[in-house]
C-alpha positions as a Markdown table, in Angstrom:
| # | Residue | x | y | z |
|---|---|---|---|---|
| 1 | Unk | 50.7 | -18.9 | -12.2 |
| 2 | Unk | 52.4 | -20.7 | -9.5 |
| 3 | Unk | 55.4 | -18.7 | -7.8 |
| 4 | Unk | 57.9 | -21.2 | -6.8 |
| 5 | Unk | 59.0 | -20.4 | -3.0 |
| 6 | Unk | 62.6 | -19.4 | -2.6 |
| 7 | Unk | 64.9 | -21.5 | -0.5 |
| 8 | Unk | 67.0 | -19.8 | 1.9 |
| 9 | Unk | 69.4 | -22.4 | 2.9 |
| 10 | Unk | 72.0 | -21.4 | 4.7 |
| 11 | Unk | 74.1 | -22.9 | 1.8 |
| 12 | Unk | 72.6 | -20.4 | -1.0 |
| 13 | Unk | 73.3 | -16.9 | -1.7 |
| 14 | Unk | 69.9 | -15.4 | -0.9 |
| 15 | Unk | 70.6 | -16.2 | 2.9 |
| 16 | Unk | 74.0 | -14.6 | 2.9 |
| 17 | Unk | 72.3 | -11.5 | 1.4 |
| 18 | Unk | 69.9 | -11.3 | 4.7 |
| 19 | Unk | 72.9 | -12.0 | 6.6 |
| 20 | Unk | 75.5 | -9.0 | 5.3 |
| 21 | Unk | 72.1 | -6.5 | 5.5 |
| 22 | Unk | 71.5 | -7.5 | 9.0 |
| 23 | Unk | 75.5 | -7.3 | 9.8 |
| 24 | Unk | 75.4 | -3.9 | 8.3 |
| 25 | Unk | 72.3 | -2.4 | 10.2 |
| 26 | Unk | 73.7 | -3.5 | 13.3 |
| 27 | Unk | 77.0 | -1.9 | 12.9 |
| 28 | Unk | 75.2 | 1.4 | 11.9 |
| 29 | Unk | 73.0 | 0.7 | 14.2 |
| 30 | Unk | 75.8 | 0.9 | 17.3 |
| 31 | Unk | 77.3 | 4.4 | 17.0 |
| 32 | Unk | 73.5 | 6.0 | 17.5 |
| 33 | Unk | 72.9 | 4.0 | 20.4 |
| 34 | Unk | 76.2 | 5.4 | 21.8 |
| 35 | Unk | 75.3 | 9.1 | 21.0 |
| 36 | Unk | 71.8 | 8.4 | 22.5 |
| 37 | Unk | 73.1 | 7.0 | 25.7 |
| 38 | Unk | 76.6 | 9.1 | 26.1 |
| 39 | Unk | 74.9 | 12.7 | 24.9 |
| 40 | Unk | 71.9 | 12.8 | 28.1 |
| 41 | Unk | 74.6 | 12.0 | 30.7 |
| 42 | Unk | 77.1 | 15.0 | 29.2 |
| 43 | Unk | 73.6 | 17.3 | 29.4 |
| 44 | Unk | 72.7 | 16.7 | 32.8 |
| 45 | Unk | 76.0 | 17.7 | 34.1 |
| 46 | Unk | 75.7 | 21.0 | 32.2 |
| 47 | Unk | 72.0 | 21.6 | 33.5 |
| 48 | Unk | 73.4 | 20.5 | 37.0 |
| 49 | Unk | 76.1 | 22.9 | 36.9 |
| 50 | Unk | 74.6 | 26.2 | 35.6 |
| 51 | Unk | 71.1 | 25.7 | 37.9 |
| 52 | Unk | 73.6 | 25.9 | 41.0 |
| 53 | Unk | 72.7 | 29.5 | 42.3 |
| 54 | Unk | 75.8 | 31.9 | 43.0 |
| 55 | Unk | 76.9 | 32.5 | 46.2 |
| 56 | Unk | 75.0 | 35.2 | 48.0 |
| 57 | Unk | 76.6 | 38.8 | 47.7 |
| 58 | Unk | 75.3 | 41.6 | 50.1 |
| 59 | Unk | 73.9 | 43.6 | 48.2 |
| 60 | Unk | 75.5 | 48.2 | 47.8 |
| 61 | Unk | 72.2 | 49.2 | 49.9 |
| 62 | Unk | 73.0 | 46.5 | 52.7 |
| 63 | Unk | 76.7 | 48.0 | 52.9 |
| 64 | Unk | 74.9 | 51.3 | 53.2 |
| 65 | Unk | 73.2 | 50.7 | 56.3 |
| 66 | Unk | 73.2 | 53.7 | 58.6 |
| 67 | Unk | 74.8 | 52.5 | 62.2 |
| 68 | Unk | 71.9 | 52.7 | 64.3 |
| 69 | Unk | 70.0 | 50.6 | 62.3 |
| 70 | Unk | 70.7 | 47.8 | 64.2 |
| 71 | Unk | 68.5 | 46.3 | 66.8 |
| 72 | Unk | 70.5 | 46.9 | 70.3 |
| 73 | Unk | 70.4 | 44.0 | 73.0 |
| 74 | Unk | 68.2 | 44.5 | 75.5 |
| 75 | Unk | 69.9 | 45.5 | 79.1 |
| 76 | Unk | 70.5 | 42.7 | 81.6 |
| 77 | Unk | 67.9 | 41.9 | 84.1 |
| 78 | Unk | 68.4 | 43.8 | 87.1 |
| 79 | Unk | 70.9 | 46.0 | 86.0 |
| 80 | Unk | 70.7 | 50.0 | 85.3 |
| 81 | Unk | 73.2 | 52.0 | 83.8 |
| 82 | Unk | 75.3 | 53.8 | 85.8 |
| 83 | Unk | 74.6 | 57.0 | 86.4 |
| 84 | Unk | 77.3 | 59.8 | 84.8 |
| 85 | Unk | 78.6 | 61.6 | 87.9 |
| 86 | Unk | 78.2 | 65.7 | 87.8 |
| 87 | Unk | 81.5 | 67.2 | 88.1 |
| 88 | Unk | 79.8 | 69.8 | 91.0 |
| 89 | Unk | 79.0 | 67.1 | 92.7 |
| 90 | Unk | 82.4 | 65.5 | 93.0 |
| 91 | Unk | 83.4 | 64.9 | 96.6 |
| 92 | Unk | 86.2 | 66.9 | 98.1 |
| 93 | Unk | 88.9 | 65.2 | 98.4 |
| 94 | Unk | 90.1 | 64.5 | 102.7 |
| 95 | Unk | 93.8 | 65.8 | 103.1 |
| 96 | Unk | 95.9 | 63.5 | 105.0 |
| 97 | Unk | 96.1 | 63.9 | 108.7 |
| 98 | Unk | 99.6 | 64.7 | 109.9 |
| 99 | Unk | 101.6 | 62.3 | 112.3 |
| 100 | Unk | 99.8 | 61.6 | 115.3 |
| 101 | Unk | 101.5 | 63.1 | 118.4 |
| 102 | Unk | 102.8 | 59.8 | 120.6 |
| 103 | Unk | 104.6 | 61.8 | 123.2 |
| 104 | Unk | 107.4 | 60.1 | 122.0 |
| 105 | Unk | 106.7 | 57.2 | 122.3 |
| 106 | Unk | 107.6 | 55.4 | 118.9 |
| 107 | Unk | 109.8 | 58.3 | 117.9 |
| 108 | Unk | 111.1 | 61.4 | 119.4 |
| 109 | Unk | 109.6 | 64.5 | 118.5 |
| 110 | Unk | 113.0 | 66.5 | 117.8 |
| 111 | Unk | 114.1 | 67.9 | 114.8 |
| 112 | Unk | 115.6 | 66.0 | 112.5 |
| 113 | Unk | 118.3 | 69.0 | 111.2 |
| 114 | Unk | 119.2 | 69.6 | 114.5 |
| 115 | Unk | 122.2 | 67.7 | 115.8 |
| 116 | Unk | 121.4 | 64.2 | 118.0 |
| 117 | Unk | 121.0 | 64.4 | 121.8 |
| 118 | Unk | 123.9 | 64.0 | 124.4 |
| 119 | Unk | 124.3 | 60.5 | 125.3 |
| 120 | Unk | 124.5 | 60.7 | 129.1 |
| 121 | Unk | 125.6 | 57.6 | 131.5 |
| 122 | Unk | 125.8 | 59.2 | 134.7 |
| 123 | Unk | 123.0 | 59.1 | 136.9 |
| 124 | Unk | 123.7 | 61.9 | 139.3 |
| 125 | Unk | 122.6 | 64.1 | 136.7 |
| 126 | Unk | 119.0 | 63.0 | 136.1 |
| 127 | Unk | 116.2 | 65.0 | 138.2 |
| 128 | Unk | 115.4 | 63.5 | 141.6 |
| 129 | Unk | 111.9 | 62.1 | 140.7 |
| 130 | Unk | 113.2 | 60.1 | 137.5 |
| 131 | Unk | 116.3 | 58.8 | 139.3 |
| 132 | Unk | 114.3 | 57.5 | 142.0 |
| 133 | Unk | 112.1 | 55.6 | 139.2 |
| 134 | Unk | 115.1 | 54.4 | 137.5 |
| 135 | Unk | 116.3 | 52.9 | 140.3 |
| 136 | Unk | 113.3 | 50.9 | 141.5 |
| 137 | Unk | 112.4 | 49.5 | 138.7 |
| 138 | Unk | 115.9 | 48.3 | 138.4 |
| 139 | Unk | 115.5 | 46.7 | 142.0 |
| 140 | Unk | 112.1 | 44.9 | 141.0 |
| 141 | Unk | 114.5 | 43.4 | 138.0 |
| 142 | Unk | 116.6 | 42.3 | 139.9 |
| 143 | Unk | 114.7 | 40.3 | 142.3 |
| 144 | Unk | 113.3 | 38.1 | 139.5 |
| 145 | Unk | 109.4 | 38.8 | 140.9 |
| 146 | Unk | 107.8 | 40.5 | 138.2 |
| 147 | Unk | 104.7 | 41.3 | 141.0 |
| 148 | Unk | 107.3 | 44.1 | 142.5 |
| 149 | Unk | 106.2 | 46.4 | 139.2 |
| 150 | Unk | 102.8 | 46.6 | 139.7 |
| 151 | Unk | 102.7 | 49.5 | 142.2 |
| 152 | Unk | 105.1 | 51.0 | 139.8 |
| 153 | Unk | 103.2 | 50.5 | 136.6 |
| 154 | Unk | 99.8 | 52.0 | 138.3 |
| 155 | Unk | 96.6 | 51.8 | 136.9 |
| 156 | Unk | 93.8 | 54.1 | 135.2 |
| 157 | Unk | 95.1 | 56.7 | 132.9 |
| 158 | Unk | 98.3 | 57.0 | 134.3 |
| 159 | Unk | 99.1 | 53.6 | 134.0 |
| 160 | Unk | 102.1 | 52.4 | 132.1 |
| 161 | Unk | 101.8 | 52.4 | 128.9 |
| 162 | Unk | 103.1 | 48.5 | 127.7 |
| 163 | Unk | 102.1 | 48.2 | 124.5 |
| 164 | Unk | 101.5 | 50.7 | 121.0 |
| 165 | Unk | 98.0 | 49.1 | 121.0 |
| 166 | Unk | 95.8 | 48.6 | 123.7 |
| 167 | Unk | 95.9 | 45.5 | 126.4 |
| 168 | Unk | 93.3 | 43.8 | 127.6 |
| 169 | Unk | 93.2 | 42.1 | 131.4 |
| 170 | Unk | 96.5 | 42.2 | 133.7 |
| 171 | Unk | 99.7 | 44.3 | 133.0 |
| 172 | Unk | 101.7 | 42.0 | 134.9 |
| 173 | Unk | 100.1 | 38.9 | 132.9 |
| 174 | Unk | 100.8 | 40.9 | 129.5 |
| 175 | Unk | 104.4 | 41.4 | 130.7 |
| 176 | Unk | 104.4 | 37.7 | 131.5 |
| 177 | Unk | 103.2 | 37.1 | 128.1 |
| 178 | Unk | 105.8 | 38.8 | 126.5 |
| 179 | Unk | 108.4 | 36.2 | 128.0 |
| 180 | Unk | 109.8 | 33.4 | 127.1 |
| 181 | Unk | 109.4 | 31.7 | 130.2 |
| 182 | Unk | 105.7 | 31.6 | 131.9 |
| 183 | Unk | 107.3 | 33.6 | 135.4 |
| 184 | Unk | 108.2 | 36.7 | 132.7 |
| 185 | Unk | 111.8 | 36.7 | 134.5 |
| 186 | Unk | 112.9 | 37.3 | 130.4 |
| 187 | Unk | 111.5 | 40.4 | 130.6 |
| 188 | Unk | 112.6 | 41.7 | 133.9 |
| 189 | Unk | 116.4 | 40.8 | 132.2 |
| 190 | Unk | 115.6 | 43.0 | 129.0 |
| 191 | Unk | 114.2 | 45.6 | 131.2 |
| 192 | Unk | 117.3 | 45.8 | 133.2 |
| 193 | Unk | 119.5 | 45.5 | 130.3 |
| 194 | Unk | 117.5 | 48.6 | 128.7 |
| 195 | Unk | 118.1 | 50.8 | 131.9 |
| 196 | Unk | 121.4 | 50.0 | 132.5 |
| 197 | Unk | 122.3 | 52.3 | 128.9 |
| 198 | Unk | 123.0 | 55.1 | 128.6 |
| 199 | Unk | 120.1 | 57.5 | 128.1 |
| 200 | Unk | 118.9 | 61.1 | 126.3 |
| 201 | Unk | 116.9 | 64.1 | 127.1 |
| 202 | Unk | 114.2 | 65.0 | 124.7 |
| 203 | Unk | 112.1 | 67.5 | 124.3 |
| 204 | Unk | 113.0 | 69.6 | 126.6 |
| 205 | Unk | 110.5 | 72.3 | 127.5 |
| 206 | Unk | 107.8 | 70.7 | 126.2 |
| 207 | Unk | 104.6 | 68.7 | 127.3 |
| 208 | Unk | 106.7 | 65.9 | 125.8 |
| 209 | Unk | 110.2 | 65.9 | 128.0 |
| 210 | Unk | 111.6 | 62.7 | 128.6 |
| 211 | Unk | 114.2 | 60.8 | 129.9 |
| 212 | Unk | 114.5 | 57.7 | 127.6 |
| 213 | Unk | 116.3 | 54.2 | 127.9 |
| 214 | Unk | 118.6 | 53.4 | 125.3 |
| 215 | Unk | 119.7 | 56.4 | 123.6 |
| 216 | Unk | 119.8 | 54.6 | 120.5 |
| 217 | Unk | 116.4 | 55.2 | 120.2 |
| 218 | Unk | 117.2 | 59.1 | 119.5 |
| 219 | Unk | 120.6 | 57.9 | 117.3 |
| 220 | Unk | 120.6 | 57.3 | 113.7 |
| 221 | Unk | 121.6 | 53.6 | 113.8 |
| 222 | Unk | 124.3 | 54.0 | 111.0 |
| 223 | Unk | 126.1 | 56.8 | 112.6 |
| 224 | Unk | 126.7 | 54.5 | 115.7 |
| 225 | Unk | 130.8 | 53.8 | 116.5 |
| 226 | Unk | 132.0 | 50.7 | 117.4 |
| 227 | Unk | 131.8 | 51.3 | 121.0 |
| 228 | Unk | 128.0 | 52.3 | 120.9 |
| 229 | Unk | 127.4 | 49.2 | 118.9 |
| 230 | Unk | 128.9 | 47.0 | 121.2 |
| 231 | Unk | 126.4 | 48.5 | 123.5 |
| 232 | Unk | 123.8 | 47.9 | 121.6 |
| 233 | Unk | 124.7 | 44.4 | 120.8 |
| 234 | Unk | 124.0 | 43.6 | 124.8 |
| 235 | Unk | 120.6 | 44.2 | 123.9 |
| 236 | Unk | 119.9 | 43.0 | 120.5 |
| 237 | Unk | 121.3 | 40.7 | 118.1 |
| 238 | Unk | 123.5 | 41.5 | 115.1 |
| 239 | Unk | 120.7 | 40.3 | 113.3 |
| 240 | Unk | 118.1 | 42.5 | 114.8 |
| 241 | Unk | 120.8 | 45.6 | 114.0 |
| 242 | Unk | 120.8 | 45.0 | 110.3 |
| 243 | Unk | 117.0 | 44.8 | 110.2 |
| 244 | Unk | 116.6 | 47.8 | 112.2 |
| 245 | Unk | 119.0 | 49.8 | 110.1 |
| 246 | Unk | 116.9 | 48.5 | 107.3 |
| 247 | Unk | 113.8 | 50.1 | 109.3 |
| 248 | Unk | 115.6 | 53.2 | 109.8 |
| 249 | Unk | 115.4 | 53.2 | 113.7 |
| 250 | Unk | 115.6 | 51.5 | 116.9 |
| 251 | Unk | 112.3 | 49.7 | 117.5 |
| 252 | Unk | 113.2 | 47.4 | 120.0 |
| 253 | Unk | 112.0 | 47.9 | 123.7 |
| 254 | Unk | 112.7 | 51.6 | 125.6 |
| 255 | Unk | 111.8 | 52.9 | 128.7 |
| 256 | Unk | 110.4 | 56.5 | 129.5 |
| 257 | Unk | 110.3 | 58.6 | 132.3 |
| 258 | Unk | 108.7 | 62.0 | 133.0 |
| 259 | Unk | 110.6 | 64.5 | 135.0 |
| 260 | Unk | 107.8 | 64.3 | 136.9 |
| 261 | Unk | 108.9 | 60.8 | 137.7 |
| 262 | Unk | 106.5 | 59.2 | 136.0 |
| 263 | Unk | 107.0 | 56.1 | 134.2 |
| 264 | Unk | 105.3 | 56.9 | 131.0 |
| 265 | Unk | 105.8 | 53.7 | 129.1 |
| 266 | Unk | 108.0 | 50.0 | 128.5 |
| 267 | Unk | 106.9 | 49.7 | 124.7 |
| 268 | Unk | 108.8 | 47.6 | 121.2 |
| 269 | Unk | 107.8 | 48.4 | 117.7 |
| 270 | Unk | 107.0 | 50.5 | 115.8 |
């Protein structure tokens, strides 16, 4: 027996039956393609998050570590420790040397309790042999030759002392250096000026004595009166004063003479 084929026309109702089943798989078909595609993404991330290792912790027996457990750095090259001193092998300690003895020359050697030196002016009283100095160095002053105070300065050790250092070459062309002008006729003015003060006696009855030129150089500065300071102003400046009071002395130049007669020095400074 003969089956007789079945038409499926798109106009008969056997092709609209293929057509709703195939509409219907494909609609259920859709949310299990969604699940299949959406769920491996959402379990990657959670795989990807929870193999991440946790951060490193150190670890109770780490924390525990004795001190010297660590590897110390090796010295520098070249260098050695240095060595822990003994205290008996300390080194004594120097004491201070006292005030070297300058004769007197930057300071007199007198007591400071004891009450300032007479200021004397007149000339008559000084000893023979220092009033003969006195007055020819003033006389080689006033010519204006600085040559006349050669003989007077000498030479070897008992030469004039010119300077609180030491001098190399000439005296005269030291003196000359100390000028203003190249002849050294400056100096022969200040020298002049200087001896032409009053003066004091110091240390009497010592190895010492003197005869020095100004007495302000055996005055405290501040306890000068007017008069003295007028005095002192024909030798230096007002400026000068103030820094010397400052200093706590006269430091400009001074002349000393030995009773002996000697002329012992022509020095500034300190």
């Amino acid at each position: 027996m003969e089956r007789q084929a079945v038409n499926f026309s798109t106009s008969g109702q056997p092709r609209g039956l293929v057509f709703s089943i195939w509409l219907a798989a494909f609609c259920a078909a859709i949310p299990l393609a969604l699940s299949l595609t959406i769920s491996p993404a959402h379990a990657l991330s959670e795989i990807k998050r929870e193999d991440l290792p946790s951060p490193a912790t150190p670890s109770a027996d780490d924390d525990m570590a004795p001190p010297g457990s660590a590897v110390p750095m090796p010295d520098l090259l070249g260098t050695t420790p240095p060595a822990t001193s003994q205290p008996g092998n300390a080194p004594e300690e120097s004491q201070p040397e006292g005030p070297a003895n300058d004769g007197g020359t930057a300071s007199p050697n007198s007591d400071p309790e004891a009450p300032p030196p007479e200021v004397v002016y007149d000339l008559a009283k000084l000893p023979e042999p220092v009033r003969r100095m006195h007055d020819l160095i003033v006389e080689a002053c006033r010519s204006g030759d600085i040559e006349k105070l050669r003989p007077l300065i000498g030479k070897g050790d008992s030469m004039t002392q010119l300077s609180l250092g030491d001098i190399e070459g000439d005296p005269i062309t030291f003196l000359k250096g100390l000028a203003g002008d190249s002849e050294g006729q400056e100096i022969l003015a200040i020298m002049e000026e200087v001896l032409s003060a009053g003066y004091v006696h110091v240390d009497a009855g010592t190895p010492q004595e003197l005869y020095v030129w100004p007495y302000f150089f055996a005055l405290p500065l501040d306890k000068l009166d007017a008069k003295q300071r007028v005095e002192l102003f024909k030798i230096v400046t007002a400026g000068d004063y103030n820094d010397m009071k400052q200093f706590g002395a006269y430091i400009f130049y001074r002349v000393g003479i030995t009773p002996a007669g000697q002329w012992m020095f022509f020095v500034a400074g300190d």
